[in-house]
C-alpha positions in Angstrom: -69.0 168.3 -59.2 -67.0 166.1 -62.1 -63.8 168.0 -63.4 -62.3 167.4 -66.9 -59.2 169.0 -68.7 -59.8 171.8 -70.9 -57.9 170.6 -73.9 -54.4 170.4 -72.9 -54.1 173.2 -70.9 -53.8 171.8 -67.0 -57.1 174.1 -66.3 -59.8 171.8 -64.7 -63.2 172.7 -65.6 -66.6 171.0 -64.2 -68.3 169.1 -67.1 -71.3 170.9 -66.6 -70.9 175.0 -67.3 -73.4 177.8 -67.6 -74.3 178.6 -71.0 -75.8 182.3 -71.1 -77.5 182.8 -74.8 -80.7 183.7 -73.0 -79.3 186.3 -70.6 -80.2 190.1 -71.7 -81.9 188.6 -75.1 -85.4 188.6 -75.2 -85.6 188.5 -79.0 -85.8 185.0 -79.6 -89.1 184.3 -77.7 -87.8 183.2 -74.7 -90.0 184.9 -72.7 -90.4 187.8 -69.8 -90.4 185.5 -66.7 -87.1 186.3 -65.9 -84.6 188.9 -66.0 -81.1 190.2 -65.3 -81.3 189.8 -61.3 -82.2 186.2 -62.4 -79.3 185.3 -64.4 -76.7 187.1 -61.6 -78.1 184.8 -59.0 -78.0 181.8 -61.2 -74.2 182.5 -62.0 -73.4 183.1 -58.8 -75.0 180.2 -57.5 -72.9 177.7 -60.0 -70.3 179.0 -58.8 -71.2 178.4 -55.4 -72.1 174.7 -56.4 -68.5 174.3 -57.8 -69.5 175.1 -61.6 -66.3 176.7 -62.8 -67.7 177.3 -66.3 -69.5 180.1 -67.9 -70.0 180.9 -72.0 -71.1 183.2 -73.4 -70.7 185.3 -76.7 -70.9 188.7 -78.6 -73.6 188.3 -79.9 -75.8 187.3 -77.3 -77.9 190.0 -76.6 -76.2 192.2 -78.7 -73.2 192.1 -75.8 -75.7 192.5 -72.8 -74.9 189.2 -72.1 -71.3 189.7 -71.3 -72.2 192.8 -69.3 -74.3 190.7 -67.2 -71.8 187.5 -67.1 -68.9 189.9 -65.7 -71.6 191.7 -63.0 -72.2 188.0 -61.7 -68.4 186.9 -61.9 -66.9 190.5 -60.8 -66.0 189.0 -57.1 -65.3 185.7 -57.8 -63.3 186.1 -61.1 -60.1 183.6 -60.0 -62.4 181.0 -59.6 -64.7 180.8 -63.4 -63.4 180.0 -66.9 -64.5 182.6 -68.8 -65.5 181.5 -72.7 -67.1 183.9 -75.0 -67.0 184.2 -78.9 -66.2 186.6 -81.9 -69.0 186.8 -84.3 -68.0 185.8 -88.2 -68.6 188.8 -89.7 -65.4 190.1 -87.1 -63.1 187.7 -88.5 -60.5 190.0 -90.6 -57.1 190.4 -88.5 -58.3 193.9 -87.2 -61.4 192.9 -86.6 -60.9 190.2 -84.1 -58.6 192.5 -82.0 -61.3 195.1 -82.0 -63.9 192.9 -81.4 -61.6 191.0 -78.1 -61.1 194.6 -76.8 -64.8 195.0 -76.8 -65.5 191.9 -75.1 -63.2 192.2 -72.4 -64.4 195.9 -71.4 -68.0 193.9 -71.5 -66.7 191.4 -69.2 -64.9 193.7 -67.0 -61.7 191.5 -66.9 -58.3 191.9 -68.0 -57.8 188.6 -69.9 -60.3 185.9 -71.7 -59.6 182.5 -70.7 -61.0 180.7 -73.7 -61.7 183.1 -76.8 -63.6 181.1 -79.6 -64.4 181.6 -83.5 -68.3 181.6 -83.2 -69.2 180.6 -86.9 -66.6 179.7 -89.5 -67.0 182.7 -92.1 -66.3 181.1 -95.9 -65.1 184.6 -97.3 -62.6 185.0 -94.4 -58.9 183.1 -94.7 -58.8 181.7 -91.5 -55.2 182.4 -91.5 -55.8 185.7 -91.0 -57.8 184.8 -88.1 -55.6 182.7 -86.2 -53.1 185.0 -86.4 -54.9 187.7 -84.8 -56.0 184.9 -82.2 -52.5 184.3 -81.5 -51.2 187.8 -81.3 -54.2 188.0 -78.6 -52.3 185.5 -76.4 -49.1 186.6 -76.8 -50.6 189.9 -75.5 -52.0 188.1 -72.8 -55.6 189.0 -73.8 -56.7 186.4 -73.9 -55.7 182.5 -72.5 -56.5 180.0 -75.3 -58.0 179.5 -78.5 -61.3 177.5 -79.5 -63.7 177.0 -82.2 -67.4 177.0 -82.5 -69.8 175.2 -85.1 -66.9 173.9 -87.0 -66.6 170.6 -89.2 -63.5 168.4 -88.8 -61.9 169.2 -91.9 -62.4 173.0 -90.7 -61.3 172.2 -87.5 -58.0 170.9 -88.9 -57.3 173.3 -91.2 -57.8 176.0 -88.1 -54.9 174.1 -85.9 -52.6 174.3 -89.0 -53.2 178.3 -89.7 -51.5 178.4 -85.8 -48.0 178.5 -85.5 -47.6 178.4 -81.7 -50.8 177.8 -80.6 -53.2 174.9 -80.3 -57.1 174.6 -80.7 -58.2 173.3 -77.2 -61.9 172.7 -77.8 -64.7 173.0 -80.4 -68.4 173.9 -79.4 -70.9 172.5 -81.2 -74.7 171.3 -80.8 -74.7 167.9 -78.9 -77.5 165.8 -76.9 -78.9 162.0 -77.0 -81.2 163.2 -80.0 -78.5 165.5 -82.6 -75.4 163.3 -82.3 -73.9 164.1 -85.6 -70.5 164.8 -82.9 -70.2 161.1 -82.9 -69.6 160.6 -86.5 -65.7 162.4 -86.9 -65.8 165.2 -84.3 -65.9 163.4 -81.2 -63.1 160.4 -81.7 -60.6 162.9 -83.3 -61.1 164.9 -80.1 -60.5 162.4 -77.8 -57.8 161.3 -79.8 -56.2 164.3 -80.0 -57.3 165.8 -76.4 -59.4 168.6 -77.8 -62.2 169.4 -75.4 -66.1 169.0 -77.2 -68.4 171.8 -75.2 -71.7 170.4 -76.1 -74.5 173.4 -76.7 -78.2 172.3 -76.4 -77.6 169.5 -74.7 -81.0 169.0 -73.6 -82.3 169.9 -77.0 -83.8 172.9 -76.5 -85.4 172.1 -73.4 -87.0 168.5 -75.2 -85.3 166.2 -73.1 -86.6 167.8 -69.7 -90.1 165.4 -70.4 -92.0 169.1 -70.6 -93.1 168.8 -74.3 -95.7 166.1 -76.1 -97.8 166.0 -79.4 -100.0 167.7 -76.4 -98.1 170.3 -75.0 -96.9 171.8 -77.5 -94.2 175.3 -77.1 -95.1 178.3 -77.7 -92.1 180.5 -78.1 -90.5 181.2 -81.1 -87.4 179.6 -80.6 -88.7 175.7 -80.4 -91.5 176.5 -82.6 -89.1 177.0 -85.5 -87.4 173.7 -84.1 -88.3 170.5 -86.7 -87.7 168.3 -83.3 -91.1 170.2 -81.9 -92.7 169.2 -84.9 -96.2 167.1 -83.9 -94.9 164.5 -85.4 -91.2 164.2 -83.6 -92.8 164.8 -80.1 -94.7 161.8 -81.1 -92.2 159.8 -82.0 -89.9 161.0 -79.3 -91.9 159.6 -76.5 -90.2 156.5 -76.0 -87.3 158.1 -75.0 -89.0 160.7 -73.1 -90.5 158.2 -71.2 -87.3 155.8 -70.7 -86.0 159.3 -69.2 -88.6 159.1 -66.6 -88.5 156.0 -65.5 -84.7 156.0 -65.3 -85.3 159.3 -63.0 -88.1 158.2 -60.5 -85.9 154.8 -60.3 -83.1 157.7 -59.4 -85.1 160.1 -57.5 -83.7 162.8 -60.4 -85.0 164.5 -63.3 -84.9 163.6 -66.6 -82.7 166.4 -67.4 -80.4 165.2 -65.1 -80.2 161.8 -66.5 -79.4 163.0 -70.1 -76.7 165.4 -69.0 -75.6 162.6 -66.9 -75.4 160.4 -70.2 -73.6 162.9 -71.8 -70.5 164.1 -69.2 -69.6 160.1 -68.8 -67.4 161.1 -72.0 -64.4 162.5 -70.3 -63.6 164.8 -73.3 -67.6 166.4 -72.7 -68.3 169.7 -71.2 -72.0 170.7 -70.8 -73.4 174.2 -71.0 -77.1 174.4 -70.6 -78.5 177.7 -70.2 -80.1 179.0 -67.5 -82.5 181.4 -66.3 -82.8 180.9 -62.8 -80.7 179.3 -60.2 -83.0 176.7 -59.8 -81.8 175.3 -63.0 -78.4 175.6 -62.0 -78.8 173.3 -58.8 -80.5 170.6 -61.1 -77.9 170.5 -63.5 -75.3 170.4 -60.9 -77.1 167.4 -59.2 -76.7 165.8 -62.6 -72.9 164.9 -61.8 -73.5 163.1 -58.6 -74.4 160.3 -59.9 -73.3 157.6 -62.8 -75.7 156.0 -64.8 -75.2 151.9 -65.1 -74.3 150.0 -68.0 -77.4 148.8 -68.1 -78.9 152.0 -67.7 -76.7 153.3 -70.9 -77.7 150.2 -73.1 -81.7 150.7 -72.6 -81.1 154.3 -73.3 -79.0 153.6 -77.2 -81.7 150.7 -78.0 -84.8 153.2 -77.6 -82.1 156.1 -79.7 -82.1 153.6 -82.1 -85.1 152.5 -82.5 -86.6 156.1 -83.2 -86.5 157.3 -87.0 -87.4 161.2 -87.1 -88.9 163.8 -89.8 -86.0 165.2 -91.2 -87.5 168.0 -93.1 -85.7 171.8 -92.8 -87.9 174.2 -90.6 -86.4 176.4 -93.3 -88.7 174.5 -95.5 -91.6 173.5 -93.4 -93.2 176.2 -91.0 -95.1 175.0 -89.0 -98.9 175.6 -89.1 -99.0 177.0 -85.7 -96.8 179.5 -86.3 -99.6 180.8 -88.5 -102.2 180.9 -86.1 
């Protein structure tokens, strides 16, 4: 397993984590296959493999996955970092005490190592929530303080509402395909040691070589997803195929070589979610190896190269959700 800084706080956390939206939510489509049992196991199991880091959130499951998060970590708790997030709409000084206190009884623990803002909330001073944040940690409630989903210039303007307090890493949606993290986010991180924990980072399951203008999902999640458009998953398959070749020349997955491609960027934490501990033991096999420089160019030529539909899914539903 590869190890990384978590901002600048000496704690070492593996690059790749556990990300646990799908645990106890069913709501989104993700399918009965697997259950609470499942995602224990699966925990369990990272942490067995070395994986130090598990996410989760409030929201998820409507708190069900924090319940499930601190059943797996109950007898191993010295040895996870444990993230989870405040919702927006909790943002008000007395609401993100209330909503911490929640979460820890959740998680069964006595202190939250990494508490982040989920959204940034518009109609909320985020003064007022950074110094309910910080009042958290001087309570010892919680360890340090991240972000989630925000911009740079929202990121900055969080780290200078804090008076003692620094922002150790920002969350947002990152994999070979949505790289807008590259733009701002990303260099001002490394710049300024701020971990990036990358969400999706196999796109929604895209990049595991599963989906084709063939095979096309079916759950409500992807389907709502412009990058499962026909279309996209036509124009995608260039890189889906560089994935496999790279992996049979490998004897890995393709999923293993795009988290691979990701966690060479020191400042890079992973979380895929998981449903089984299956999953878990591929994505931990994705750090045992380093892709070339070779391997790295042929991969940004063919990212390049593609040009996708850009079009909202707000906008454009598609056709088979009708049918």
């Amino acid at each position: 397993m590869i190890f990384t800084e978590l901002g600048k706080t000496g704690l070492k956390t593996s690059q790749v984590g556990v990300g646990c939206w799908q645990a106890g939510s069913k709501s989104w489509g993700w399918g009965k296959e697997y259950g609470e049992r499942d995602i224990i196991e699966a925990i369990r199991t990272a942490v067995e493999l070395g994986i130090n880091f598990i996410d989760t959130a409030e929201m998820y499951g409507d708190g069900k996955s924090e319940r499930i998060v601190g059943k797996a970590i109950k007898e191993v708790r010295e040895r996870v970092i444990i993230a989870t997030k405040v919702w927006p709409t909790h943002l008000a000084y007395n609401g993100v005490l209330k909503a911490c206190k929640r979460s820890l009884e959740r998680l069964g623990v006595d202190v939250i190592d990494l508490y982040q803002i989920h959204w940034p909330n518009p109609f909320i001073p985020i003064s007022q929530t950074m110094r309910a944040m910080e009042r958290l940690v001087k309570e010892g409630k919680i360890r340090h303080i991240g972000v989630s989903n925000f911009s740079l210039r929202q990121l900055i303007k969080a780290q200078e509402s804090l008076k003692s307090e620094e922002i150790v890493s920002n969350q947002v949606k990152y994999n070979m395909i949505e790289r807008d993290a590259e733009k701002e986010l990303l260099p001002y991180a490394e710049k300024n040691k701020i971990t990036i924990i990358a969400y999706s980072p196999l796109a929604q399951g895209l990049l595991t070589g599963k989906y084709d203008q063939y095979h096309l999902p079916d759950d409500t999640v992807r389907k709502v997803n412009i990058l499962f458009d026909r279309e996209n998953l036509k124009r995608l398959q260039p890189l889906i195929s560089l994935l496999k070749t790279i992996a049979s020349k490998r004897g890995k997955k393709p999923s293993q070589i795009a988290i691979n491609w990701l966690i060479r960027r020191p400042e890079v934490v992973v979380i895929p979610g998981v449903k089984r501990a299956e999953q878990v033991k591929e994505n931990a096999s994705a750090t045992d190896f380093r892709l070339t420089d070779d391997e790295v160019k042929m991969i940004d030529e063919v990212l390049r190269s593609i040009r996708l539909v850009k079009l909202s899914s707000m906008l454009r539903i598609p056709l088979r959700l009708l049918t």
